[in-house]
C-alpha positions in Angstrom: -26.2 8.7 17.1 -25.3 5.1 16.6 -27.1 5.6 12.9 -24.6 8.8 12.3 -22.0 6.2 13.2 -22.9 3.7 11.1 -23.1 6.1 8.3 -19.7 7.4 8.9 -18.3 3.8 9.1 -19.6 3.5 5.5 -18.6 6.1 3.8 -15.5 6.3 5.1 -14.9 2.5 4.0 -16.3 3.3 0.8 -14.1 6.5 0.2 -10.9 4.8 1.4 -10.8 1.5 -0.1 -8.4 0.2 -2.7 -10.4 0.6 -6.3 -11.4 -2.4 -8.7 -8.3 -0.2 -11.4 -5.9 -0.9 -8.4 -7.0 -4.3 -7.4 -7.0 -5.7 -11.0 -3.6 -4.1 -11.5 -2.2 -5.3 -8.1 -3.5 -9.4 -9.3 -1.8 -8.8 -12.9 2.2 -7.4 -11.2 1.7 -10.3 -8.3 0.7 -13.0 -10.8 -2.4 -13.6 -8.3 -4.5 -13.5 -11.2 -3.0 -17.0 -12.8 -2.9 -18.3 -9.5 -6.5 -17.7 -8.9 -7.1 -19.0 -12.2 -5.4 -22.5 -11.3 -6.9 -22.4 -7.9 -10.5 -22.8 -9.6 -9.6 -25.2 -11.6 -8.3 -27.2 -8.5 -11.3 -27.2 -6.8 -13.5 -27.5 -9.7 -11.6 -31.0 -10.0 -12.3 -31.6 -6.3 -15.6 -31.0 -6.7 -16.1 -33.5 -9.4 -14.5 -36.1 -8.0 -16.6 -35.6 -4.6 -19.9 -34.6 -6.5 -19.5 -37.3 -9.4 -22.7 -38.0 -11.6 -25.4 -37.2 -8.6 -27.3 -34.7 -10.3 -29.1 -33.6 -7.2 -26.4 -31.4 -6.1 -26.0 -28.1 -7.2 -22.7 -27.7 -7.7 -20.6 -24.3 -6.4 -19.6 -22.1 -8.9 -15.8 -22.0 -8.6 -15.7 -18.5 -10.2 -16.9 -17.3 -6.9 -13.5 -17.6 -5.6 -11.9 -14.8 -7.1 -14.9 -12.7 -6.8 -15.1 -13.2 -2.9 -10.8 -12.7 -3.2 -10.9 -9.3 -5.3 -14.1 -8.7 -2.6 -12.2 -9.2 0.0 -9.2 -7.3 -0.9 -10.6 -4.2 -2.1 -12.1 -4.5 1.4 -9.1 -4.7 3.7 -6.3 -2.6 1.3 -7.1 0.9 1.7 -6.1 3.0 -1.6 -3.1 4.6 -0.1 -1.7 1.4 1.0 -2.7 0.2 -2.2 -0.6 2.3 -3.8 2.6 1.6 -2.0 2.6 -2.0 -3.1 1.7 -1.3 -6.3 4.9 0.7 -5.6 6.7 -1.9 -4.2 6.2 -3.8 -7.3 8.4 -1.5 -9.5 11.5 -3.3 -8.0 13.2 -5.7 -10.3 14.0 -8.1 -7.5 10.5 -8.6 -5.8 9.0 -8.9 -9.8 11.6 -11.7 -10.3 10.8 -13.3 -7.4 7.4 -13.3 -8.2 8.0 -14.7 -11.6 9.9 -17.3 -9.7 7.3 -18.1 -7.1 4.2 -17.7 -9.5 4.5 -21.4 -11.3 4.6 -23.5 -8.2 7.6 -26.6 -7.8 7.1 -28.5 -11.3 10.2 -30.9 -10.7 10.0 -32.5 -6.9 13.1 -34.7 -7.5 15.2 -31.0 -8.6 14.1 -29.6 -5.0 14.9 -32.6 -3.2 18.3 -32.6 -4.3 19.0 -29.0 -3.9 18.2 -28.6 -0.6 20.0 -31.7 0.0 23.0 -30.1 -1.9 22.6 -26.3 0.3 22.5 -28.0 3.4 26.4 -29.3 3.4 27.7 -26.7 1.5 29.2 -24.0 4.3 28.4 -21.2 1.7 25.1 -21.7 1.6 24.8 -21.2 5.2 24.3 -17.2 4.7 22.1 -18.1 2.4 20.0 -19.7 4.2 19.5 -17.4 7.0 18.5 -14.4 4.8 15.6 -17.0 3.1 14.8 -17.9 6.5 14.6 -14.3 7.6 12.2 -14.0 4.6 10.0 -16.8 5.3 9.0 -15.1 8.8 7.3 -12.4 7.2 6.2 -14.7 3.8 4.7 -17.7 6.3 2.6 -15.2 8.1 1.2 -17.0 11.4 -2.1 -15.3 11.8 -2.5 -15.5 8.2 -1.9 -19.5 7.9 -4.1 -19.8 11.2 -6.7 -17.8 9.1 -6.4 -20.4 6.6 -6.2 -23.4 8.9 -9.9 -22.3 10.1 -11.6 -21.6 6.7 -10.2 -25.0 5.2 -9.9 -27.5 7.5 -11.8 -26.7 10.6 -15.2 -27.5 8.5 -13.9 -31.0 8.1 -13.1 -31.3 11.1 -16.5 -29.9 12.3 -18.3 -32.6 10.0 -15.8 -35.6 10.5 -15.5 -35.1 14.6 -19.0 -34.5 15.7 -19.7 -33.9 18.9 -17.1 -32.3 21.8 -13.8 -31.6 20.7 -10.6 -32.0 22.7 -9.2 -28.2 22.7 -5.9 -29.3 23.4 -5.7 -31.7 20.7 -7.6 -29.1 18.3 -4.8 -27.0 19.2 -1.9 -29.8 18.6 -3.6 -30.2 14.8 -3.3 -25.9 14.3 0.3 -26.0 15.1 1.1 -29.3 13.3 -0.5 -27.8 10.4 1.4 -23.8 11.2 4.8 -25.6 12.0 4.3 -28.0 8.1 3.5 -24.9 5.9 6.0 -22.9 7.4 8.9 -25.4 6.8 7.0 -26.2 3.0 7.3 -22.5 2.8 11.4 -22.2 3.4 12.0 -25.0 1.3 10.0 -23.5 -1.6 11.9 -19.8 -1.4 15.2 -21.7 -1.2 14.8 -23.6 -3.9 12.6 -20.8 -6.3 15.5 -18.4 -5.2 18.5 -20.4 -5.7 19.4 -18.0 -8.9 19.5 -15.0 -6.6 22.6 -13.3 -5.8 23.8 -12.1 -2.3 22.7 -8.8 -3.0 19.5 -9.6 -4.7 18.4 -11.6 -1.4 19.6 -9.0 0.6 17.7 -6.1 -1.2 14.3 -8.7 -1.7 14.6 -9.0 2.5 14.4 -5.2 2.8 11.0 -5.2 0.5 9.8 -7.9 2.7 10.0 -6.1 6.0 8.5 -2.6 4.7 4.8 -1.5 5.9 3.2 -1.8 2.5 4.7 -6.1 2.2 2.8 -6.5 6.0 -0.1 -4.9 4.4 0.1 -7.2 1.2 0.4 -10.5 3.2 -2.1 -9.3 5.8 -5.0 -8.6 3.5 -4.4 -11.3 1.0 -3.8 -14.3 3.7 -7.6 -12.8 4.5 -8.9 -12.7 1.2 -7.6 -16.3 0.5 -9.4 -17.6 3.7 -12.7 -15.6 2.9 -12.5 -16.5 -0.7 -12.3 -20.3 0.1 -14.5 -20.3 3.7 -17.9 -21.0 1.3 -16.5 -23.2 -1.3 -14.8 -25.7 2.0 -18.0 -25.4 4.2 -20.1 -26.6 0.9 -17.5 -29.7 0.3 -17.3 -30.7 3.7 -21.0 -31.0 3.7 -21.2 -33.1 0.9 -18.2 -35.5 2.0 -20.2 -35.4 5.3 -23.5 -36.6 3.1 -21.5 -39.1 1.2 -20.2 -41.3 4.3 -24.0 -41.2 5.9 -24.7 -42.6 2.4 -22.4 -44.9 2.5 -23.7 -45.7 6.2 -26.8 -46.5 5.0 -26.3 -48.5 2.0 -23.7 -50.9 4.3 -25.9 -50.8 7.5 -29.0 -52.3 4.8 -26.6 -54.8 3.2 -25.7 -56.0 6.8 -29.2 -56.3 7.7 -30.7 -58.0 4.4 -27.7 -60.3 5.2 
């Protein structure tokens, strides 16, 4: 019976998932594809600078991060829900503010002084509640825990060894959920400053419907289980580094 099961599990999951065609066309609308792109070369960079010249390591193959994302995805979106974002994405206003959102902040100084400008000007203030209302669904909580765990709970494993404090483990998870959350609003206020009433208005509606929760659900996953590896493997080798380091300074000490 439980092999029936099993079976039945499989092929259902198999039948029902989101295909590679829909996957590869859902990375091109979002811009995840670029993003994923820049993400390798991010942690490539960390990497090297971590790894440096010791040729003993064998160093992670970055690519693996957007295999284990599109893995991951295809996974967790089944194809009908697949289909209503891809649906989602024939709107003009969520594609421009995916153009918007898609390059990252290039000019710190230019956000600094708009949200310094939004916040005394009354007319902004409607403004500001409709991006905020947006940023609930955008900073997804279980999502940003997911990705609390898979990045920096393996440093924390390898720098804090030994018992942890829960409560304090806890106080780091929502000082870390309460930081990206407020990053979060500042970045849609300033990347939708060029929106009009209406157009934050109608990008709010697309943000609240079933296939968005779907969207953010599975992809806050895929982020976490694309990383999990790649983090784990780094905070290994930091952890190796500092017992080198250890070693070299304990037998300086004691030649000395």
């Amino acid at each position: 019976m439980k092999k029936i099961l099993f079976l039945l599990g499989v092929i259902s999951s198999t039948m029902f998932a989101a295909t590679p065609e829909q996957v590869d066309r859902y990375l091109l609308l979002s811009h995840s594809d670029e993003q994923l792109a820049n993400l390798e070369t991010q942690f490539t960079q960390m990497q090297n600078r971590i790894v440096g010249d010791d040729s003993n390591i064998t160093e992670y193959d970055t690519q693996m991060l957007t295999i284990r994302f599109k893995e991951k995805l295809q996974e967790e979106i089944s194809d009908n829900e697949m289909d209503d974002i891809l649906q989602n994405y024939k709107n003009p206003t969520l594609l421009k503010f995916v153009y918007e959102t898609s390059g990252g902040i290039d000019d710190p100084n230019a956000l600094r002084q708009y949200l310094s400008q939004i916040k005394t000007d009354p007319a902004s203030k409607e403004r500001i509640k409709i991006v905020e209302k947006i940023n609930e669904v955008y900073s997804n909580k279980d999502g940003l825990t997911e990705l609390y765990k898979s990045m920096f709970e393996p440093f924390i494993q390898k720098m804090i060894p030994g018992k942890k404090d829960p409560k304090k483990m806890k106080e780091m998870e929502k000082k870390y959920l309460d930081s990206m959350k407020e990053v979060y609003k500042m970045q849609l206020l300033y990347s939708t400053r060029d929106f009009t009433k209406e157009e934050l208005d109608e990008l709010l509606k697309v943000m609240k419907t079933p296939a968005m929760n779907h969207e953010i659900r599975a992809t806050y996953g895929a982020i976490a289980y694309a990383m999990k590896d790649f983090m784990n493997t780094i905070a290994s080798r930091v952890e190796q580094k500092i017992k080198e380091r250890k070693k070299v300074k304990h037998n300086l000490n004691k030649n000395n």
